[in-house]
ChimeraX commands (.cxc) that place a marker at each C-alpha (Angstrom):
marker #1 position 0.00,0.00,0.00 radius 0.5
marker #1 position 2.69,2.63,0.80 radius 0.5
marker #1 position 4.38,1.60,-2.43 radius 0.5
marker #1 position 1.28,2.69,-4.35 radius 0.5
marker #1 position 0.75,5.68,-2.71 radius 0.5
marker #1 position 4.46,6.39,-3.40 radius 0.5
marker #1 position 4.04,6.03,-6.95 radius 0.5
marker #1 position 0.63,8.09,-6.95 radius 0.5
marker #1 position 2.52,10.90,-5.55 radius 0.5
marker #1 position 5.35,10.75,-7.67 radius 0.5
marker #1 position 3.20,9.97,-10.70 radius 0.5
marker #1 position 1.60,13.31,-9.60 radius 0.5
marker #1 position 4.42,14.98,-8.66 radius 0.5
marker #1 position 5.56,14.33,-12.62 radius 0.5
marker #1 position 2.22,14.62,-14.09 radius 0.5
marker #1 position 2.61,18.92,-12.59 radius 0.5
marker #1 position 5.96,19.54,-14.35 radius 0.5
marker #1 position 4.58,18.06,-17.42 radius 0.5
marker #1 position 1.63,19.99,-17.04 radius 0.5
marker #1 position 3.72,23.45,-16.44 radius 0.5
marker #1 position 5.91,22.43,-19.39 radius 0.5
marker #1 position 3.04,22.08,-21.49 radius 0.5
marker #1 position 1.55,25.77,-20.45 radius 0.5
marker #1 position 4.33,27.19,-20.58 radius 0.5
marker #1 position 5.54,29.88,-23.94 radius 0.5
marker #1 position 8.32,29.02,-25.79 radius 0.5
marker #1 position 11.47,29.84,-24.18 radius 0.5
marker #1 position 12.52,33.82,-24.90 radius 0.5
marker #1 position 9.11,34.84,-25.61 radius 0.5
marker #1 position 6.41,36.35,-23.35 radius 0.5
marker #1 position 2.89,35.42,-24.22 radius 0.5
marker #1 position 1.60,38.14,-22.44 radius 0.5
marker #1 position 3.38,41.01,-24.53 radius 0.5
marker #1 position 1.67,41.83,-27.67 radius 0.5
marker #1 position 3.95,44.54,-29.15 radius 0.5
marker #1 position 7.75,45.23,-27.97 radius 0.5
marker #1 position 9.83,48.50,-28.55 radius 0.5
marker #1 position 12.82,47.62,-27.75 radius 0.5
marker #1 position 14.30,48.58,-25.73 radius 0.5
marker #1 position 12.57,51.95,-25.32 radius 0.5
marker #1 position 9.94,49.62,-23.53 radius 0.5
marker #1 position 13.00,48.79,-20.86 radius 0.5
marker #1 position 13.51,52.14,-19.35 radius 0.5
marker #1 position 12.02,53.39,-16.23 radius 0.5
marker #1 position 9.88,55.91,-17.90 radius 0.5
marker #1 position 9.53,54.27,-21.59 radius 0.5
marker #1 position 6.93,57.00,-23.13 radius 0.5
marker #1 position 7.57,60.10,-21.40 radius 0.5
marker #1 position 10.75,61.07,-21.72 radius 0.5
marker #1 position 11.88,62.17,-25.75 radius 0.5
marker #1 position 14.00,60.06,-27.73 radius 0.5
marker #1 position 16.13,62.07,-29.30 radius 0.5
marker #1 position 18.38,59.52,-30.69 radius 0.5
marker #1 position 16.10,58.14,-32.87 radius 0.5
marker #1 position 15.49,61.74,-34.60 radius 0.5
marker #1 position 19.45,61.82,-34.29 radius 0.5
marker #1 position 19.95,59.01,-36.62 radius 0.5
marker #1 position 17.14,59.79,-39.04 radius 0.5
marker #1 position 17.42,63.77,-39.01 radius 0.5
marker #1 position 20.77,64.75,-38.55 radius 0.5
marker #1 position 21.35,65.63,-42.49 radius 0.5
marker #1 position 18.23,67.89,-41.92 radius 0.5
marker #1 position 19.30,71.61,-43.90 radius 0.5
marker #1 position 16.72,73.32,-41.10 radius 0.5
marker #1 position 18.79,71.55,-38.29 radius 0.5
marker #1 position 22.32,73.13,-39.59 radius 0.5
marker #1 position 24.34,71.08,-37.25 radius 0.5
marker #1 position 27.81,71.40,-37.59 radius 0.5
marker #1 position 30.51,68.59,-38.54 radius 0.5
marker #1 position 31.24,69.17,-34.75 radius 0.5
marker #1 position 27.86,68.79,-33.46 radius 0.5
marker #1 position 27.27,65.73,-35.29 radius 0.5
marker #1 position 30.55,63.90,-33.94 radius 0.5
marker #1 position 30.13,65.00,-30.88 radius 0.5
marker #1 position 26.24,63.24,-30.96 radius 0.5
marker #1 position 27.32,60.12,-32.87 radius 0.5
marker #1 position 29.88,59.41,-30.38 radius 0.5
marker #1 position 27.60,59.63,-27.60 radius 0.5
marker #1 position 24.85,58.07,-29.42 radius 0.5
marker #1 position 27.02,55.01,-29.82 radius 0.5
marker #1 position 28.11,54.82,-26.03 radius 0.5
marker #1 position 24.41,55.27,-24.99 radius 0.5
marker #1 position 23.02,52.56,-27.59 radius 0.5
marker #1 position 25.52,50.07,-26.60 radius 0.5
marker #1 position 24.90,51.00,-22.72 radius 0.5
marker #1 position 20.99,50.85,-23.55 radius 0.5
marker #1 position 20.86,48.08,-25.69 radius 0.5
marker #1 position 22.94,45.67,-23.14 radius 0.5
marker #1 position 20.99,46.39,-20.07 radius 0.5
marker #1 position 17.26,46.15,-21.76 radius 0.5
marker #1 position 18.39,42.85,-23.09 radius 0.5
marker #1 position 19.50,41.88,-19.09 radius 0.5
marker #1 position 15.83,43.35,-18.37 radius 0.5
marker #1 position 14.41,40.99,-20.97 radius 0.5
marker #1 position 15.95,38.17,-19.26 radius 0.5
marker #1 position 15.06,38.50,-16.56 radius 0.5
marker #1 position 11.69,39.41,-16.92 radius 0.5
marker #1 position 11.32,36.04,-18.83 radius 0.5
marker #1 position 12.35,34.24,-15.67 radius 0.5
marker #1 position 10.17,36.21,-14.05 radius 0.5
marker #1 position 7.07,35.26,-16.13 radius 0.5
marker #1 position 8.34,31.54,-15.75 radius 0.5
marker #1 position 8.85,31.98,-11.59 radius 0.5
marker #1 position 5.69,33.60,-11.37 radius 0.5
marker #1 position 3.00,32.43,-13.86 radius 0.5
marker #1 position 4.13,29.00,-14.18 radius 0.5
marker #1 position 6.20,27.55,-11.07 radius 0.5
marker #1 position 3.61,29.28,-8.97 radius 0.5
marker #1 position 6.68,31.48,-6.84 radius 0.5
marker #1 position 5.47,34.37,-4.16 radius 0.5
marker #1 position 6.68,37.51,-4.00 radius 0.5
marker #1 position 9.68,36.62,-1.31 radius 0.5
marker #1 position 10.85,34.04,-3.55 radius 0.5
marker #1 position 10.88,36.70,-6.60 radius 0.5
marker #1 position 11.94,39.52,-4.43 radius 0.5
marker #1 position 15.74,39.73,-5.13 radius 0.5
marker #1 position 15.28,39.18,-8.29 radius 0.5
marker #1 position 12.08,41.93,-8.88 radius 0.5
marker #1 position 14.66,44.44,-7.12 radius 0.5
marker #1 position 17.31,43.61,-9.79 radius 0.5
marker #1 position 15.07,44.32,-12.43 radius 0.5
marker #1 position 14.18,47.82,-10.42 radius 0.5
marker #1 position 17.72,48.59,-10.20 radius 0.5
marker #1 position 19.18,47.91,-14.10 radius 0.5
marker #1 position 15.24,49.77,-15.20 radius 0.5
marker #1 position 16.75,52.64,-13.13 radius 0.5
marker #1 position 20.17,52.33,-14.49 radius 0.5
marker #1 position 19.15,52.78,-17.92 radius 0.5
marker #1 position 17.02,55.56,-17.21 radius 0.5
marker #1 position 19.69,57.57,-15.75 radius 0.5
marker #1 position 21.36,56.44,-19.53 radius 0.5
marker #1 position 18.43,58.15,-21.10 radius 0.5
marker #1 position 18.64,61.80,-19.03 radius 0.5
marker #1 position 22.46,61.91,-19.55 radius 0.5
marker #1 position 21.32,61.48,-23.54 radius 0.5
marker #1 position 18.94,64.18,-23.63 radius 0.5
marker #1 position 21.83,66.76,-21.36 radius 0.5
marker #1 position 24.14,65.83,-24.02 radius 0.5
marker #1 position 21.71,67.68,-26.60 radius 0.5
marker #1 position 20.68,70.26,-24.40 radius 0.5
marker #1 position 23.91,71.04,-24.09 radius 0.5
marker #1 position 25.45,70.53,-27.26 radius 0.5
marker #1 position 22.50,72.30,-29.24 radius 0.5
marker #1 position 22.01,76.03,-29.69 radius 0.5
marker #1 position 18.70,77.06,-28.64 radius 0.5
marker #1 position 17.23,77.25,-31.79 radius 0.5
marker #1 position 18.56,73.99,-33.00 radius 0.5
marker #1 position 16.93,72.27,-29.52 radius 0.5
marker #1 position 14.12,73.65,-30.50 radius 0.5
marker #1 position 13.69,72.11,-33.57 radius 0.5
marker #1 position 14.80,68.74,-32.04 radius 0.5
marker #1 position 11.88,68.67,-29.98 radius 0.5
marker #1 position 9.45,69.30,-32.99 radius 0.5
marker #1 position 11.12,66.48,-34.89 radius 0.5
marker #1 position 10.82,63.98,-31.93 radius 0.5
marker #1 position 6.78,65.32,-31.76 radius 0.5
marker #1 position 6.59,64.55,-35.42 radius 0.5
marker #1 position 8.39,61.49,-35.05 radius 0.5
marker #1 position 5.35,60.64,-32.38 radius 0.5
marker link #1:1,2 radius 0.2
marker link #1:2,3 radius 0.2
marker link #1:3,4 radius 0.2
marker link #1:4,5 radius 0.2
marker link #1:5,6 radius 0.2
marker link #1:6,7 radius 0.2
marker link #1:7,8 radius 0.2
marker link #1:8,9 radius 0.2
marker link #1:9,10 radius 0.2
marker link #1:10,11 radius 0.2
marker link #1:11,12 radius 0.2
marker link #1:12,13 radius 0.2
marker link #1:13,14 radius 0.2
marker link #1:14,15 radius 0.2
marker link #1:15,16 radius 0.2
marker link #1:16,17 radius 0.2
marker link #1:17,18 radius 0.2
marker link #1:18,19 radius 0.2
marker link #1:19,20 radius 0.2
marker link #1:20,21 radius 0.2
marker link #1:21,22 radius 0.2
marker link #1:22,23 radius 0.2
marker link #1:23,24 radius 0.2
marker link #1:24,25 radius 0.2
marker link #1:25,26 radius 0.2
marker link #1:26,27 radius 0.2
marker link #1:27,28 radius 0.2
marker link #1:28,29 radius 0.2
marker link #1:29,30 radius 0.2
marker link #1:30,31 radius 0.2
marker link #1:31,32 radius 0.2
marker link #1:32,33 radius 0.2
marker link #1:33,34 radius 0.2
marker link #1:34,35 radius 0.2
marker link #1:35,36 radius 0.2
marker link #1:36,37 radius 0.2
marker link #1:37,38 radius 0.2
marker link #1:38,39 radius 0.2
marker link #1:39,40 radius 0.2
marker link #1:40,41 radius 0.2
marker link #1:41,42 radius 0.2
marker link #1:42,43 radius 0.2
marker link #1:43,44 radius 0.2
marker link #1:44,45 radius 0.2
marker link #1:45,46 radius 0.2
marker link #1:46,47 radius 0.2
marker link #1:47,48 radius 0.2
marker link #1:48,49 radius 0.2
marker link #1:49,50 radius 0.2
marker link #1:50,51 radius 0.2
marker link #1:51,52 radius 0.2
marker link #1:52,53 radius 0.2
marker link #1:53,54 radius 0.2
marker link #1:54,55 radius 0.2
marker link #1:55,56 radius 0.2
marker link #1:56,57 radius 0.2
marker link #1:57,58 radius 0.2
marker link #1:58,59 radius 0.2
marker link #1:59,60 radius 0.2
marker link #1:60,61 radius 0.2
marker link #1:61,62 radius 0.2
marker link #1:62,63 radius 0.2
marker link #1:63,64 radius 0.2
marker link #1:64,65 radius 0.2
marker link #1:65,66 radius 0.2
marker link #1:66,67 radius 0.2
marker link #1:67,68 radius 0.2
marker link #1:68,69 radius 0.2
marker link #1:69,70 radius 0.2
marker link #1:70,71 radius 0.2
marker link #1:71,72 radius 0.2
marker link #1:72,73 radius 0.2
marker link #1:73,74 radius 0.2
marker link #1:74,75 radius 0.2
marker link #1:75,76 radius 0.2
marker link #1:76,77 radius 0.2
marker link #1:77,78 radius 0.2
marker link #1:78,79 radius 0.2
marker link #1:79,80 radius 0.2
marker link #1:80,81 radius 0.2
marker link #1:81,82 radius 0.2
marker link #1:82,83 radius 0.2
marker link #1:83,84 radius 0.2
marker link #1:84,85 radius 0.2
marker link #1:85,86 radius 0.2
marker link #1:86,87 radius 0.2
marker link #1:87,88 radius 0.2
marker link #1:88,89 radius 0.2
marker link #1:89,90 radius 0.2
marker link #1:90,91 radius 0.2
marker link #1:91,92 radius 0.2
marker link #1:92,93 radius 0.2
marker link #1:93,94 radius 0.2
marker link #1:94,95 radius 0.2
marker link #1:95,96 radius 0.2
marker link #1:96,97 radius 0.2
marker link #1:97,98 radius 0.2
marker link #1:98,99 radius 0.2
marker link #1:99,100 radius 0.2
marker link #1:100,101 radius 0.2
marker link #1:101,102 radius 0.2
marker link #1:102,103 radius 0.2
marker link #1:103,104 radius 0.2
marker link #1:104,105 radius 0.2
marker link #1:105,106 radius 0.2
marker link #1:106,107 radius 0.2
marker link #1:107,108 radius 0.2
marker link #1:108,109 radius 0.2
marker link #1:109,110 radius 0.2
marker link #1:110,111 radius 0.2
marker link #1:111,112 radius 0.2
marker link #1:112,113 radius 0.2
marker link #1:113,114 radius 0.2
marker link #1:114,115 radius 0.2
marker link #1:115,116 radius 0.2
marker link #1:116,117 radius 0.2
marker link #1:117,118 radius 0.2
marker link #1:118,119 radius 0.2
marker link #1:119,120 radius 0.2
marker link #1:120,121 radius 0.2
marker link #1:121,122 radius 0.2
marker link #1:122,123 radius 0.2
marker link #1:123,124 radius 0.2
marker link #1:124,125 radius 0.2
marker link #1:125,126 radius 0.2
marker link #1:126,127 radius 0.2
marker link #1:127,128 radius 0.2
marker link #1:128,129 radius 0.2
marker link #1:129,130 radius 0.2
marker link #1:130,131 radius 0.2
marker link #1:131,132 radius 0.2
marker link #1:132,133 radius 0.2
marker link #1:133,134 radius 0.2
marker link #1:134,135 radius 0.2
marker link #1:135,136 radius 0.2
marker link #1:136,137 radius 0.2
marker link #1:137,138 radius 0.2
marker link #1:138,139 radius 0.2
marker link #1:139,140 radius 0.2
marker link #1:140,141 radius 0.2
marker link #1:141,142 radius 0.2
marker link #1:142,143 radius 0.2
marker link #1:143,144 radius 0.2
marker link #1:144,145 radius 0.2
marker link #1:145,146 radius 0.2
marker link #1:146,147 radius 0.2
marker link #1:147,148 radius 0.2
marker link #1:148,149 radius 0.2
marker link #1:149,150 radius 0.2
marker link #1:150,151 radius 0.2
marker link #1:151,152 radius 0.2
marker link #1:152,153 radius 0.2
marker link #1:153,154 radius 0.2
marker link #1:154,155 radius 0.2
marker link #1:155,156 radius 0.2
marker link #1:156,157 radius 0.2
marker link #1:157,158 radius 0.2
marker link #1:158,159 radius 0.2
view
């Protein structure tokens, strides 16, 4: 008798991870995510905040603009150090998110068992935030006036 309830439990015990397997997405993807910008989606304030490097990239040979061969180093070199910064913690966020989904949604974790690493996300969100308003300071303070001005009509266009 205590053999078969044994093998119940374990057969149980089995039969659940099978069962979570089966519900769970594909590894990398979130089914609860229907459209990603990335990684503008990864920053601690995604949609409120411009993006001027996007405008950079696509603008920067704009005649009403007139930036000079200085101005545009000077913004392509930061706009490299930034992207590469930006890009390499939204894909860490993306990660673990993922594990997140997995810990959560389908191993059935609490928040103390998540907590650590819920904070981690917090803290590399933050991170590249901070990446974001040291972007936007390098424009302010690289642009005349006039030229931040039309930045910020480009990136409302660009909207």
């Amino acid at each position: 008798m205590k053999k078969l309830i044994s093998c119940l439990i374990l057969a149980g015990f089995l039969g659940g991870l099978v069962f979570a397997d089966e519900i769970k997405a594909p590894l990398g993807q979130n089914p609860f995510s229907k459209e990603e910008k990335f990684p503008g989606d990864y920053f601690l304030i995604p949609s409120n905040l411009p993006h001027f490097m996007k405008v950079f990239r696509l603008q920067k040979e704009n005649k009403a603009w007139n930036l000079s061969k200085e101005q545009i180093e000077k913004l392509q070199a930061a706009q490299e150090e930034v992207l590469s910064a930006v890009v390499s913690l939204a894909e860490k966020i993306k990660k673990l998110e993922l594990e997140m989904v997995d810990a959560v949604v389908y191993e059935g974790k609490n928040l103390k068992e998540v907590e650590v690493k819920l904070q981690e996300i917090a803290n590399l969100r933050l991170e590249m935030t901070k990446k974001h308003v040291e972007c936007i300071n390098i424009f302010y303070k690289t642009l005349s006036k006039e030229q931040y001005k039309i930045l910020l009509e480009l990136v409302k266009q660009e909207q």
